[in-house]
C-alpha positions in Angstrom: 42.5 -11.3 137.9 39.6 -11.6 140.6 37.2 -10.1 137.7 38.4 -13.1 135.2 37.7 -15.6 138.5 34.2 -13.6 139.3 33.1 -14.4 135.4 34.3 -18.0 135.8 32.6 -18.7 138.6 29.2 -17.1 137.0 30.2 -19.2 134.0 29.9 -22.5 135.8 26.7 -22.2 137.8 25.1 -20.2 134.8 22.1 -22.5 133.0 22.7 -23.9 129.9 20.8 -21.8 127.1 17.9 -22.7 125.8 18.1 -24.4 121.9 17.0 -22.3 119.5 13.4 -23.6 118.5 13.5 -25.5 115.0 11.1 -24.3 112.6 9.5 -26.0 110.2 10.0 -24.9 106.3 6.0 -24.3 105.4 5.4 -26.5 102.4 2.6 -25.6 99.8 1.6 -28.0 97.3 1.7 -26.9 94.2 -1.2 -27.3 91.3 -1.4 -30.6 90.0 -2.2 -30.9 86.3 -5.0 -33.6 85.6 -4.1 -36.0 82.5 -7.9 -37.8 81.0 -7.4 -40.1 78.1 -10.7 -39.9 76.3 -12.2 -42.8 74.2 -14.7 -40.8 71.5 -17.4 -42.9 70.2 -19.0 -41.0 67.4 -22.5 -42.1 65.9 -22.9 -40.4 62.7 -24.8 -43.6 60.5 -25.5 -43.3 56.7 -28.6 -42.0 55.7 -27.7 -43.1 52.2 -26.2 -46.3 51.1 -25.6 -45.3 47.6 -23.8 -43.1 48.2 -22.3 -43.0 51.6 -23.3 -40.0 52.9 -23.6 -39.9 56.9 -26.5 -38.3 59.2 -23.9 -34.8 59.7 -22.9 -34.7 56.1 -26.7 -34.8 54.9 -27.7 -32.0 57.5 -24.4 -30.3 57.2 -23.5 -30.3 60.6 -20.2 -30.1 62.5 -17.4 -32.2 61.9 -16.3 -33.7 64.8 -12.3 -33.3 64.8 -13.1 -29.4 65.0 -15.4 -30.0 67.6 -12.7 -31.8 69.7 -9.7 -29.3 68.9 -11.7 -26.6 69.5 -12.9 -27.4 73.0 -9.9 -29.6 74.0 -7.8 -26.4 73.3 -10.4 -24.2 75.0 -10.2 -26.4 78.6 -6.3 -26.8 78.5 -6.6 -22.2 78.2 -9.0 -22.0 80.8 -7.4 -24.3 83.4 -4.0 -22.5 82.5 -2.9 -25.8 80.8 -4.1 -27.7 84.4 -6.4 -30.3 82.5 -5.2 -31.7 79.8 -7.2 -34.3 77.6 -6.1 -36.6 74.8 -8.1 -38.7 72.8 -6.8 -42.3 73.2 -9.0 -43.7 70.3 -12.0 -42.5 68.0 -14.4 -44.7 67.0 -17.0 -44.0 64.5 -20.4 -45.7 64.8 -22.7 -46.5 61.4 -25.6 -46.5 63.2 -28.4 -45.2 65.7 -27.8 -45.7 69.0 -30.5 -47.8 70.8 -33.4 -46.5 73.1 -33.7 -47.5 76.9 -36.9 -49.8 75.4 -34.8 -51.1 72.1 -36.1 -49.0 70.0 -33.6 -47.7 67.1 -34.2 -44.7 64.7 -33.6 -45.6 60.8 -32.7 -43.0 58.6 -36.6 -42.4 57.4 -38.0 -42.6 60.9 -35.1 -40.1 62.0 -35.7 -37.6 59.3 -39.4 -37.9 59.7 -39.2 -36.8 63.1 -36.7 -34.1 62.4 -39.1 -32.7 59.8 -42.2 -33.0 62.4 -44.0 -35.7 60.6 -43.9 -38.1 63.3 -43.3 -37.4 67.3 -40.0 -38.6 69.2 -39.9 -42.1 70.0 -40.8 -42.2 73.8 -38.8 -42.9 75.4 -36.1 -40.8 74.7 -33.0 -41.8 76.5 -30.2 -43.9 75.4 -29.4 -47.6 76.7 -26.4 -46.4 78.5 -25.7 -50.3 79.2 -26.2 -51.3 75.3 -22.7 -48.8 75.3 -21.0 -49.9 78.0 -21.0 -53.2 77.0 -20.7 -53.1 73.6 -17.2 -50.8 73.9 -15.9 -52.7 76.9 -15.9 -49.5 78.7 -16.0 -50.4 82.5 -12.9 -52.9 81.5 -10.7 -50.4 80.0 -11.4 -47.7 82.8 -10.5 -50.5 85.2 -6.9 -50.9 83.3 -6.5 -47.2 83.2 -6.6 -47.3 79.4 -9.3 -44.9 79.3 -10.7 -42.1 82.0 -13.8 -40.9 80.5 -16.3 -41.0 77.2 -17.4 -38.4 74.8 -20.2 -39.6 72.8 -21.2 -37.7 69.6 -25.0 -37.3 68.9 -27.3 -35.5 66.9 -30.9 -34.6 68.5 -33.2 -37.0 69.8 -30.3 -39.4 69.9 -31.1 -39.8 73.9 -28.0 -38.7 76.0 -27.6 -36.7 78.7 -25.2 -33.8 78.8 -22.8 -35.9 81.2 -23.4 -38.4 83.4 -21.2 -40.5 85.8 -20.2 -44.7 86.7 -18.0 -46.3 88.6 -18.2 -47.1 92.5 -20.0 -44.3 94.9 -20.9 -42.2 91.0 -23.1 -39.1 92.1 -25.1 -36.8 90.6 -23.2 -35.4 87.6 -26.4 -33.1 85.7 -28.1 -36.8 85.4 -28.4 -39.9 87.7 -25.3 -42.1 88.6 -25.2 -45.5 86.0 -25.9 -48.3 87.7 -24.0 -51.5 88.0 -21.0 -49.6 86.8 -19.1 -50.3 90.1 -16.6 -52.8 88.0 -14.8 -50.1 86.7 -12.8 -49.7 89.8 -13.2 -46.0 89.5 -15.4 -42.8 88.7 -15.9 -41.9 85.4 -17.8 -39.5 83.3 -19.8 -40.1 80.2 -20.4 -36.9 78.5 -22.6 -36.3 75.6 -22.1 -33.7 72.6 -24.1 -33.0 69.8 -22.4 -32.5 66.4 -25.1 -30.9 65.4 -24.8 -27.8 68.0 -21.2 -26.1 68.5 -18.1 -25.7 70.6 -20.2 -23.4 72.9 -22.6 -25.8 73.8 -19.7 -28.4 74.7 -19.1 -26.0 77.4 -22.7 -25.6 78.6 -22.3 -29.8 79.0 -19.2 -29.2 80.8 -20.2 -26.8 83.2 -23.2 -28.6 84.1 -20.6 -31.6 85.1 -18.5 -29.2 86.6 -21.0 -27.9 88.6 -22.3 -30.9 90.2 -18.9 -32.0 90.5 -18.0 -29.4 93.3 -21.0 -29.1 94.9 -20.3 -32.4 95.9 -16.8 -31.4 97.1 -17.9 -28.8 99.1 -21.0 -31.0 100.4 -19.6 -31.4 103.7 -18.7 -27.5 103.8 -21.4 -24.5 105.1 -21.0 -21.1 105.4 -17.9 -19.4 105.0 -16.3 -22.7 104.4 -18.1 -23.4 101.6 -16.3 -21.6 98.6 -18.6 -22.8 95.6 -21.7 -21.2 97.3 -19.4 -18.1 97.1 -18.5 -18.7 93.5 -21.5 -19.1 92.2 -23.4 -16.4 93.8 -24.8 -13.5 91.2 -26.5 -10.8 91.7 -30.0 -11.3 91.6 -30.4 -14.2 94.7 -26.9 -12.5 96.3 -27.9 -8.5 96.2 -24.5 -6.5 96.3 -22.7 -10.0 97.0 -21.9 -11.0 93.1 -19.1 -13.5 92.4 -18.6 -15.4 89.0 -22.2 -16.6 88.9 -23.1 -20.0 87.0 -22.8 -21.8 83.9 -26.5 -20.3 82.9 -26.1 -17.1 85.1 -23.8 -14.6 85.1 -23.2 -12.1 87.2 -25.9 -9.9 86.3 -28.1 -12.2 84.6 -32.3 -11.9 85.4 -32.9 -15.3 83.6 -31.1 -18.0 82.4 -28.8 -17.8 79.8 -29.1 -14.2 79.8 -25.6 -13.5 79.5 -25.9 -10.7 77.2 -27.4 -8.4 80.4 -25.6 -4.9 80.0 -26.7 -4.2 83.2 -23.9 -2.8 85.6 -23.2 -4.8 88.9 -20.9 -5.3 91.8 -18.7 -8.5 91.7 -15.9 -9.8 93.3 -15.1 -11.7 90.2 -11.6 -10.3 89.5 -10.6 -11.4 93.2 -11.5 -15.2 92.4 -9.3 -14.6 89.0 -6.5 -12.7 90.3 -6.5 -13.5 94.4 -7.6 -16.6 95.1 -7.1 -18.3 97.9 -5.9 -14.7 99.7 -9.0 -12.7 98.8 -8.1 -8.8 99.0 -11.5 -7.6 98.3 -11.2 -6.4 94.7 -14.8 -5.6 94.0 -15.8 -3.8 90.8 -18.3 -2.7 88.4 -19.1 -5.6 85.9 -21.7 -5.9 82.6 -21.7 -7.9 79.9 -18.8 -6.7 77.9 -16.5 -8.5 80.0 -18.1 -11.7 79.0 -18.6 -11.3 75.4 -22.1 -9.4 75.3 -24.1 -12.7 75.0 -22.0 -15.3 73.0 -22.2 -18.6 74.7 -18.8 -19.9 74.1 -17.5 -16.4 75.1 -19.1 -16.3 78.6 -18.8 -20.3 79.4 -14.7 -19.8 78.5 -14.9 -16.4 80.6 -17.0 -18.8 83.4 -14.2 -22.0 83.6 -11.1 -19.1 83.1 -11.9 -18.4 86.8 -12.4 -21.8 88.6 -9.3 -21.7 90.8 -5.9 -23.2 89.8 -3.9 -22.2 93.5 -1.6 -23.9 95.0 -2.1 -25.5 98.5 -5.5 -26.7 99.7 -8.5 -25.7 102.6 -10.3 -27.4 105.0 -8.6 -30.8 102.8 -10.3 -29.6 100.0 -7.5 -28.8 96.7 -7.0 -24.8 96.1 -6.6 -26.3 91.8 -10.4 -27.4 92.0 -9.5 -28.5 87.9 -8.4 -31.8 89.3 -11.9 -32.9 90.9 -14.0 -31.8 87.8 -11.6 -33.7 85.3 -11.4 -36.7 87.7 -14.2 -37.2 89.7 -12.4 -40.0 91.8 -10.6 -37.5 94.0 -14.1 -36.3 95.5 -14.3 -37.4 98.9 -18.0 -38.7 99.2 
């Protein structure tokens, strides 16, 4: 009885307990996929009106539906199905496109320069305005009809690999357009040759994604900034080799030499298989892992390792596919 009261006493001058501390449930956002709806303007003109026949039939070129399967099929792989693009309209052009001075190519001034009779017309590059205007282009990126352009070329048709509008555009491989601001929104331009193949889509493309995330990571130094690392190869990062460039890779002594059977140390499999939680998975690498020197081979092996993580860093997105299809999201 006096051991009950004891305890009842200790009871009622004892301090309330504590709470138990609420935690937090730890959130990660996951990968967003990237949706672009692609208008494809494609200038192929006839060379010969009596018969039809258009600049890529006559030179027996690519056509361009395989040319857009192809590498529309090869990004939505790489990104593991995290950029996705479908074309929202195709049109076909009878004609060559005009020159920054006004200058247009006819089919016997064309094929006299292709056969080295006469020089290019100087100067080269395209009236990117002429485009703009005539398609109605910064309208229907401003109604969210359209996200970017693909424009189909042959060579010495004037266009860069990719270049990008819109309001605060940045270097994307070529200088911003100007007075592109009433689109309400970045966009890209990119330009493909029908005359080249699916492998040199990708070269275009890497270039734009490469200027694309230097830009992201602008603002980002040293360990922070996780592009440096990804890009580093061996030859400017001794012993240090990531995934390389779109014109080096890992091992590569010059540019485009991707076919470099030289054995080197990369950390390439940790970007592919660890990323963001590196584990230091560093192994011997040459060539053979990238297709021994076939461009579409490497430049597919090159985007299959840009990150697609869930979660971001330092507020930049751990799926960097979603700043190099829509260049909007980059904080400038």
């Amino acid at each position: 009885m006096f051991t009950r009261f004891i305890e009842f006493l200790l009871n009622l001058f004892r301090p309330a307990p504590k709470p138990e501390p609420v935690v937090e449930p730890i959130f990660i956002e996951p990968a967003q996929v990237t949706y672009s709806k692609v208008l494809a303007i494609v200038y192929d003109p006839i060379m010969d009106q009596s018969n039809g026949i258009t600049l890529s039939q006559k030179m027996n070129w690519h056509n361009v539906d395989d040319l857009i399967e192809g590498f529309s099929k090869d990004i939505t792989e790489t990104s593991k199905g995290l950029a996705q693009y479908q074309i929202v309209q195709r049109i076909d052009v009878n004609e060559f496109p005009e020159k920054k001075d006004g200058f247009r190519y006819t089919p016997q001034t064309f094929m006299d320069v292709w056969n080295r009779v006469t020089p290019p017309h100087i100067p080269q590059e395209v009236n990117y305005n002429a485009i703009l205007n005539k398609f109605n282009i910064l309208q229907r990126v401003a109604n969210n009809e359209i996200d970017e352009v693909w424009v189909f070329g042959f060579p010495h048709a004037g266009f860069y690999e990719s270049t990008m509008g819109g309001p605060d555009a940045f270097w994307c491989n070529a200088p911003p357009l100007t007075n592109t601001t009433a689109s309400k929104q970045r966009f890209v331009v990119m330009g493909f040759s029908y005359e080249r193949f699916i492998g040199e889509m990708h070269e275009a493309f890497g270039h734009r994604a490469e200027s694309i995330m230097e830009k992201t990571f602008s603002k980002l130094s040293d360990d922070k900034n996780l592009w440096k690392r990804f890009t580093r190869y061996d030859k400017t990062s001794p012993g240090k080799a990531a995934c390389g460039n779109i014109h080096f890779a890992p091992n590569s002594q010059t540019d485009y030499d991707w076919g470099n059977t030289t054995p080197v140390q990369s950390e390439c499999f940790d970007w592919l298989l660890n990323f963001p939680n590196f584990k230091g998975d560093i192994r011997t690498v040459d060539s053979s892992l990238w297709g021994s020197g076939e461009i579409r081979a490497h430049h597919k092996w090159w985007l299959n390792h840009i990150p697609t993580a869930a979660g971001r860093q330092n507020n930049i997105h751990n799926n960097w596919w979603q700043y190099i299809i829509n260049p909007s999201k980059v904080i400038v």
